[in-house]
C-alpha positions as a LaTeX table, in Angstrom:
\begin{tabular}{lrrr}
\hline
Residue & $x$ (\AA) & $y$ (\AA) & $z$ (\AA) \\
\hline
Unk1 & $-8.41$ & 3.25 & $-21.92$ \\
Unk2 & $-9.17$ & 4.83 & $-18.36$ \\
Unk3 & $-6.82$ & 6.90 & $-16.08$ \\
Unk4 & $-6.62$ & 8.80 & $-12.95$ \\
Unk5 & $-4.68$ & 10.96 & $-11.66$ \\
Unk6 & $-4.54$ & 12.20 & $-7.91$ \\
Unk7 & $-1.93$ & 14.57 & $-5.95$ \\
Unk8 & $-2.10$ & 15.14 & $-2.08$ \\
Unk9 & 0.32 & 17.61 & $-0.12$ \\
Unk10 & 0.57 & 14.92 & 2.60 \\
Unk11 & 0.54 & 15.49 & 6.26 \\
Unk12 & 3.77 & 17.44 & 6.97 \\
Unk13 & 4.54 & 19.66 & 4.17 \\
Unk14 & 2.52 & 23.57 & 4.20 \\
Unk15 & 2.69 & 23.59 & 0.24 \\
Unk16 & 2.00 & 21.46 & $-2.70$ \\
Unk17 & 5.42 & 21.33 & $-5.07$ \\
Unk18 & 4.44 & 17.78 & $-7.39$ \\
Unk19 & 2.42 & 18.67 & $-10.57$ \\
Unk20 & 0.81 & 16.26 & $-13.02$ \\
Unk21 & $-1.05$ & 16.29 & $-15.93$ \\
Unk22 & $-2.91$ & 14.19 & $-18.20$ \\
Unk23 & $-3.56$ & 14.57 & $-22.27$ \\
Unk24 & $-4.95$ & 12.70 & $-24.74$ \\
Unk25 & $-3.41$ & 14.09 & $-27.80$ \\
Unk26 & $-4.54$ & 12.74 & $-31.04$ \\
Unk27 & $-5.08$ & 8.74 & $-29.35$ \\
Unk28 & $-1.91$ & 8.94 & $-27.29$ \\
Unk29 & $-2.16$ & 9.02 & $-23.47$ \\
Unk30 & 0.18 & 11.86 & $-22.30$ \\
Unk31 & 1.16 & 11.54 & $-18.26$ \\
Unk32 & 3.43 & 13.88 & $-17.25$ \\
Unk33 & 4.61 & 14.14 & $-13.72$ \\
Unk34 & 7.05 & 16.70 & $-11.77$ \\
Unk35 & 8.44 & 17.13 & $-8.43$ \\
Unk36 & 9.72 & 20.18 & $-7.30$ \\
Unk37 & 13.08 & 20.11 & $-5.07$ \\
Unk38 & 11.97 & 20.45 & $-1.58$ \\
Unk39 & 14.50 & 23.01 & 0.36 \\
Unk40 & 15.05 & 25.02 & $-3.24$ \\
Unk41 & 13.00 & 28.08 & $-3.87$ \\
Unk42 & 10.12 & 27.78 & $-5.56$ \\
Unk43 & 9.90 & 23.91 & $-5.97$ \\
Unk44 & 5.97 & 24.09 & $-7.02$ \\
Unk45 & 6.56 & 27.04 & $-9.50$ \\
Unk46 & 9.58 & 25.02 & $-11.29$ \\
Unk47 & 7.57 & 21.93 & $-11.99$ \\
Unk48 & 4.25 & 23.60 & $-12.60$ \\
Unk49 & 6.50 & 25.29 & $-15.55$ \\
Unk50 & 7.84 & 22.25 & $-16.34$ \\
Unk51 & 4.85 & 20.25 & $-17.08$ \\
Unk52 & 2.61 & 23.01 & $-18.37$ \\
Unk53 & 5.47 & 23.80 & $-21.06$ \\
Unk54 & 5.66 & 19.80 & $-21.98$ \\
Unk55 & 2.38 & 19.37 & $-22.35$ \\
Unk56 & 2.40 & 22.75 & $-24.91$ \\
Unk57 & 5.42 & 21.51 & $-26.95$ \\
Unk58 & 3.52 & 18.00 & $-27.42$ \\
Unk59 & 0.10 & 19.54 & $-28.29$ \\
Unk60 & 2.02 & 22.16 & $-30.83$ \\
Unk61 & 3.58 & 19.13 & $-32.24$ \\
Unk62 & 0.26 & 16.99 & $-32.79$ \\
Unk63 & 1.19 & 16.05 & $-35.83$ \\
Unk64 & 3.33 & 13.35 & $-34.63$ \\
Unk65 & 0.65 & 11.23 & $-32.74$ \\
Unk66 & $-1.72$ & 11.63 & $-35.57$ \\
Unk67 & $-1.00$ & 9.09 & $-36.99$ \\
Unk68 & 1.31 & 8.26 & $-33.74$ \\
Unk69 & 4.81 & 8.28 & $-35.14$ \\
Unk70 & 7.02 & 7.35 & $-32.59$ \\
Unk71 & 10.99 & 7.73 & $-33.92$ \\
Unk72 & 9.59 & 11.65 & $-34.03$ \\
Unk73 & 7.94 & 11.27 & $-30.72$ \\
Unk74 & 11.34 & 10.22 & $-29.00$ \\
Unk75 & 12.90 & 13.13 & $-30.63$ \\
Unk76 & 10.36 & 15.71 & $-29.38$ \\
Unk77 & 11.15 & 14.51 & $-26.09$ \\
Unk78 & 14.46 & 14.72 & $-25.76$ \\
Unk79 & 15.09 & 17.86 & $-27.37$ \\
Unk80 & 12.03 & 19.09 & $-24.98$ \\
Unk81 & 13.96 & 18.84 & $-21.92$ \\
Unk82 & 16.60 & 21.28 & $-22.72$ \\
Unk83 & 14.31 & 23.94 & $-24.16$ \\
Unk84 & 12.24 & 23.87 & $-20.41$ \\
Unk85 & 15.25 & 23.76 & $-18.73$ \\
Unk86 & 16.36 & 26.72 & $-20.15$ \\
Unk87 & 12.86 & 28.31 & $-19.61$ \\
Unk88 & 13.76 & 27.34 & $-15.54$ \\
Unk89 & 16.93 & 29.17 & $-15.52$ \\
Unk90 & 15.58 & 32.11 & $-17.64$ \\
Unk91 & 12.49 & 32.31 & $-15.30$ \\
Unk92 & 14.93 & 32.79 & $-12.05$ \\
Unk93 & 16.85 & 35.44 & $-14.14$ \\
Unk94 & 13.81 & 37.83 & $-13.88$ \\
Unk95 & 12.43 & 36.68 & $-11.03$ \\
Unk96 & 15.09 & 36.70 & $-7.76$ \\
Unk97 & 12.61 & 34.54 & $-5.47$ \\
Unk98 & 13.06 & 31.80 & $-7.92$ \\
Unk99 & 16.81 & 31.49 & $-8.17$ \\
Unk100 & 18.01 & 27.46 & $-7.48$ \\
Unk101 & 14.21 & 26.74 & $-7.97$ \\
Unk102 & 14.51 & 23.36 & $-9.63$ \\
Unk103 & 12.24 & 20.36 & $-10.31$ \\
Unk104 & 12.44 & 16.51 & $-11.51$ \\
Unk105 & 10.12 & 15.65 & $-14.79$ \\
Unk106 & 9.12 & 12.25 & $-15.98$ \\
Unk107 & 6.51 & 11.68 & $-18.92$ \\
Unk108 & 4.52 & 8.57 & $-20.78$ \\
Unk109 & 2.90 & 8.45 & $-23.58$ \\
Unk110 & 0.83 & 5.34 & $-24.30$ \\
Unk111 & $-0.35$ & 4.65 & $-27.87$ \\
Unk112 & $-1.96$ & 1.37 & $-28.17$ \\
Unk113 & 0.64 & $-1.37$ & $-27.12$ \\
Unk114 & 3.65 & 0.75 & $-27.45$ \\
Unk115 & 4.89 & 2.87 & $-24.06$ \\
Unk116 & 7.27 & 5.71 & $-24.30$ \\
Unk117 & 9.02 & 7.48 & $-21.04$ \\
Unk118 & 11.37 & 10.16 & $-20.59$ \\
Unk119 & 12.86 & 10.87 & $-17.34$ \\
Unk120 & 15.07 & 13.09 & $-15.27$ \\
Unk121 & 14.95 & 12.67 & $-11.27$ \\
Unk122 & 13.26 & 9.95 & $-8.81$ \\
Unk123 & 9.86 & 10.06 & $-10.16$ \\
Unk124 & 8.72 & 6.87 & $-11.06$ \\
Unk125 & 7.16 & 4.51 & $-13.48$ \\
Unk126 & 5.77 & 1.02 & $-13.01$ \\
Unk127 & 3.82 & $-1.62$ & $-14.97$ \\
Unk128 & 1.88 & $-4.10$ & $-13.69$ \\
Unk129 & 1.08 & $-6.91$ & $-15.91$ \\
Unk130 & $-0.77$ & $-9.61$ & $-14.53$ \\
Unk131 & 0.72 & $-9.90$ & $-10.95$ \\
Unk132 & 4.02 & $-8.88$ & $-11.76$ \\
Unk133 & 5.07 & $-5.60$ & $-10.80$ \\
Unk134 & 7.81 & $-3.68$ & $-12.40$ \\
Unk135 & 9.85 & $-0.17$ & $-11.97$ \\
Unk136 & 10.64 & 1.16 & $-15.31$ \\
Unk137 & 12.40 & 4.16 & $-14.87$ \\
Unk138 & 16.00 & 4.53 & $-13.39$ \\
Unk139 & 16.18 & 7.10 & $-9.63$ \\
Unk140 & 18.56 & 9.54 & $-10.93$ \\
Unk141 & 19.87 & 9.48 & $-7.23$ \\
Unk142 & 23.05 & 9.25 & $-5.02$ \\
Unk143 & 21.56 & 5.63 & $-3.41$ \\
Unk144 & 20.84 & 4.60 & $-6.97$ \\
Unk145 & 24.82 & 5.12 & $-7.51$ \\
Unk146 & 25.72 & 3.75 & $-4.71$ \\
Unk147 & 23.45 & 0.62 & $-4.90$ \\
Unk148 & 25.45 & 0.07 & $-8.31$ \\
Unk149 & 28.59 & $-1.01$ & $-6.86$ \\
Unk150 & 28.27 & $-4.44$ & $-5.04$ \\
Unk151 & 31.04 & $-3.91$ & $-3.09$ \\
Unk152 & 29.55 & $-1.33$ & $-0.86$ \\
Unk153 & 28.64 & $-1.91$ & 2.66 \\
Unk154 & 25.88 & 0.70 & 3.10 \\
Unk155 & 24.02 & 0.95 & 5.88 \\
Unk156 & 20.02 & 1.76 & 5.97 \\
Unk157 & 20.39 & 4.71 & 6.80 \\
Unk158 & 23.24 & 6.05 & 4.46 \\
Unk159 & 20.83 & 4.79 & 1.66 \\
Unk160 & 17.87 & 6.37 & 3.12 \\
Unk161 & 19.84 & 9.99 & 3.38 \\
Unk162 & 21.18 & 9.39 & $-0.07$ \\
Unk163 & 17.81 & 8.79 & $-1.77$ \\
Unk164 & 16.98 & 12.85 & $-0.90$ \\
Unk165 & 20.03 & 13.51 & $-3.16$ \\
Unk166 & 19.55 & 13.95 & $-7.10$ \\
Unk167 & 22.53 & 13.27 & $-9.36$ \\
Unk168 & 19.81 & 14.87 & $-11.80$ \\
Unk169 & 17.21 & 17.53 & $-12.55$ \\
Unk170 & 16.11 & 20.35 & $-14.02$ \\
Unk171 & 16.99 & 23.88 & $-13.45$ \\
Unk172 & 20.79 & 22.97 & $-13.02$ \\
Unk173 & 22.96 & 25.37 & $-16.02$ \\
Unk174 & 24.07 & 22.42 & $-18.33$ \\
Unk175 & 22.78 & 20.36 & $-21.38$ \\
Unk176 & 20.16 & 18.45 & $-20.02$ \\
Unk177 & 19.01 & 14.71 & $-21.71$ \\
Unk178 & 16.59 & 12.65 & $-20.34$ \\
Unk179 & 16.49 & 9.14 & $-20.27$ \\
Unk180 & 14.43 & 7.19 & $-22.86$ \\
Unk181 & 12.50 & 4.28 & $-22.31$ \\
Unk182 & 10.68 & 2.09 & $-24.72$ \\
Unk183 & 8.03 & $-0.63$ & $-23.72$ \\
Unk184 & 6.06 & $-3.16$ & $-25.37$ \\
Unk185 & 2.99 & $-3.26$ & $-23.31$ \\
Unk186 & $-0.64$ & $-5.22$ & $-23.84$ \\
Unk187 & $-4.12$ & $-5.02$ & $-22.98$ \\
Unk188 & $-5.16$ & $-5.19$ & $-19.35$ \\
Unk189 & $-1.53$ & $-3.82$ & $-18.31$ \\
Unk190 & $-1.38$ & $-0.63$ & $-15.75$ \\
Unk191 & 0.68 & 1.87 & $-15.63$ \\
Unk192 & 1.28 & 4.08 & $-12.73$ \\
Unk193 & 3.91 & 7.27 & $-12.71$ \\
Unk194 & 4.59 & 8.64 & $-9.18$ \\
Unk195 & 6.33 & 10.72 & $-6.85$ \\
Unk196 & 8.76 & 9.44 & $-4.30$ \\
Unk197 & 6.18 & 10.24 & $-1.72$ \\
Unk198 & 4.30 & 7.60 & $-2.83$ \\
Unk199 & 6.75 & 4.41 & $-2.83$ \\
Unk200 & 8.89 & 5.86 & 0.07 \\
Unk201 & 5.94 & 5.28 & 1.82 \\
Unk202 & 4.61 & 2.01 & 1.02 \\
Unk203 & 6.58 & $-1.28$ & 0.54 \\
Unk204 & 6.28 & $-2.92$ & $-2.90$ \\
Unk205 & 3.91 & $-5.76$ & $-1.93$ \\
Unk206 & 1.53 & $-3.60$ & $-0.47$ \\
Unk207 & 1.45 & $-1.59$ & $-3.55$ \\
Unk208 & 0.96 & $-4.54$ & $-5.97$ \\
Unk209 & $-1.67$ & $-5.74$ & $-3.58$ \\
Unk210 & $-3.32$ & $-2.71$ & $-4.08$ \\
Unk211 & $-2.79$ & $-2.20$ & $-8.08$ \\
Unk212 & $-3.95$ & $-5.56$ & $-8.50$ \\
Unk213 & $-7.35$ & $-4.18$ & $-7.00$ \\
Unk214 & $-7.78$ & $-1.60$ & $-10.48$ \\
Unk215 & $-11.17$ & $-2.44$ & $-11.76$ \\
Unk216 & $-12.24$ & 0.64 & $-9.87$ \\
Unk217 & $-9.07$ & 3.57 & $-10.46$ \\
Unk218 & $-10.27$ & 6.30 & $-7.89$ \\
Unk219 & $-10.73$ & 3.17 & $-5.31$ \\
Unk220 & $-7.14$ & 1.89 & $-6.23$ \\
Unk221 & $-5.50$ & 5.50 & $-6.39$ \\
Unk222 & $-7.43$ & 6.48 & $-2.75$ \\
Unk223 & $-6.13$ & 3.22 & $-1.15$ \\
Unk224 & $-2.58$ & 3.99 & $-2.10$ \\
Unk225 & $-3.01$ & 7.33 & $-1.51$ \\
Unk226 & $-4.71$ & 5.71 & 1.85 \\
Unk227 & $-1.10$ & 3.83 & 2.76 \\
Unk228 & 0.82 & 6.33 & 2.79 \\
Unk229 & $-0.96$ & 8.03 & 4.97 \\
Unk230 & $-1.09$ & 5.49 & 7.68 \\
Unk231 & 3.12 & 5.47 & 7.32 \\
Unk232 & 3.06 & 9.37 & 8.14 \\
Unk233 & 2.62 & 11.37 & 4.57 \\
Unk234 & 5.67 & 12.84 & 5.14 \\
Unk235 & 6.11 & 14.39 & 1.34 \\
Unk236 & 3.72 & 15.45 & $-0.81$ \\
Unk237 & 2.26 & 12.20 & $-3.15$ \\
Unk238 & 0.94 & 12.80 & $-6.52$ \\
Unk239 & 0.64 & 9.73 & $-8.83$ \\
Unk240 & $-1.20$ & 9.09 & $-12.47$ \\
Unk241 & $-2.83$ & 5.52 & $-12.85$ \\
Unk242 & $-3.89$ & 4.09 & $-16.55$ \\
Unk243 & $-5.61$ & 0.85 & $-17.64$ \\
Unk244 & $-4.46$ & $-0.31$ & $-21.10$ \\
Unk245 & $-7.45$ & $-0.98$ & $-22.68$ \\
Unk246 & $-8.42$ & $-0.38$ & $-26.70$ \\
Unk247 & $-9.34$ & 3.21 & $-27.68$ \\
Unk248 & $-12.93$ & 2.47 & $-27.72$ \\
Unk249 & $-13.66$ & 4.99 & $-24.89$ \\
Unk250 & $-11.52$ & 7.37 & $-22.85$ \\
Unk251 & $-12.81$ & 8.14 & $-18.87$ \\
Unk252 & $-10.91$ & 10.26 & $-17.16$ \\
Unk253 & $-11.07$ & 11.60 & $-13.32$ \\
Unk254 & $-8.41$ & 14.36 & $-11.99$ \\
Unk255 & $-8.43$ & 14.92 & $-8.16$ \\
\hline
\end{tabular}
């Protein structure tokens, strides 16, 4: 398989608060991706700690992806988002500058043909399989609610001040579960996780335009990366691209 992964502050904002990694543990892609809270304290601290400590409780359990189990995989995620939660809230109890800092958190893990996400916040995750292009994650936000009941009359721009509101995240002081998704997914498929600064800023047909154009990754992620640009940058834009391809070869390129 090959994958990419690129993150940008964008044009408006001083600091940096998305954070992504990427791990191949045992032959399972790991993308993880995080986006601080912008306006909380310490946005870029909470989701650095958030995927760093992800990525350590999936390496220290690398006996589930070799061979790639995936029933114990699912649980290792979900009880993982309550234990780094927890390390959010203890992390503002010593330090006072990071009180209310608080941060999103979405991760896949690719193995083969099978695709497994968990998810808390407005990251995102698409497929695109042939020319079809498909969100497979769920905005844990107040337009997502509201965009549930038909009956609304919502204006533009109620939904576009609603989509800056979580209904979920991390560093809030409850039990925290994350959505799970599970994909069937084949050869030649791409997969891209992103921030909201990414597809606030582009329109869906422009992005599969672009995805469609993967052969080269860096050249795909740079033109999205590109588009957003040219519709202001106004948040920062971080986003993880991955071919589906067999496990002959792994390239990866981090920018």
């Amino acid at each position: 398989m090959k994958f990419f992964s690129m993150t940008d502050k964008g044009l408006v904002r001083d600091n940096n608060e998305d954070c992504i990694a990427c791990e191949m543990i045992g032959d399972s892609l790991c993308m993880v991706i995080a986006d601080g809270l912008g306006g909380q304290e310490k946005g870029e601290i909470a989701s650095s700690v958030a995927v760093t400590a992800l990525i350590e409780i999936l390496k220290e359990n690398i006996s589930a992806f070799e061979p790639f189990n995936e029933s114990t995989v699912v649980d290792i995620l979900e009880n993982s988002y309550q234990k780094i939660n927890s390390k959010i809230l203890l992390r503002a109890c010593y330090d006072k500058s990071c009180i209310g800092m608080s941060t999103t958190l979405t991760c896949a893990i690719l193995n083969d043909k099978r695709l497994i996400i968990s998810h808390i916040g407005d990251c995102r995750a698409y497929l695109l399989h042939g020319s079809k292009l498909e969100i497979l994650t769920y905005d844990h936000t107040y337009a997502a609610e509201l965009m549930k009941d038909e009956s609304l009359d919502i204006s533009e721009e109620e939904l576009r001040s609603a989509r800056n509101m979580l209904t979920r995240y991390l560093g809030e002081n409850i039990f925290i579960t994350p959505d799970i998704y599970r994909y069937n997914v084949l050869y030649g498929d791409l997969i891209l996780l992103c921030s909201d600064g990414l597809y606030a800023y582009i329109d869906e047909d422009k992005m599969r335009s672009i995805l469609r154009q993967h052969g080269n990754l860096e050249k795909c992620a740079s033109n999205l990366i590109g588009s957003v640009y040219e519709n202001g940058a106004n948040d920062n834009v971080s986003l993880i691209l991955a071919h589906n391809k067999p496990n002959d070869k792994k390239e990866y390129i981090s920018i």
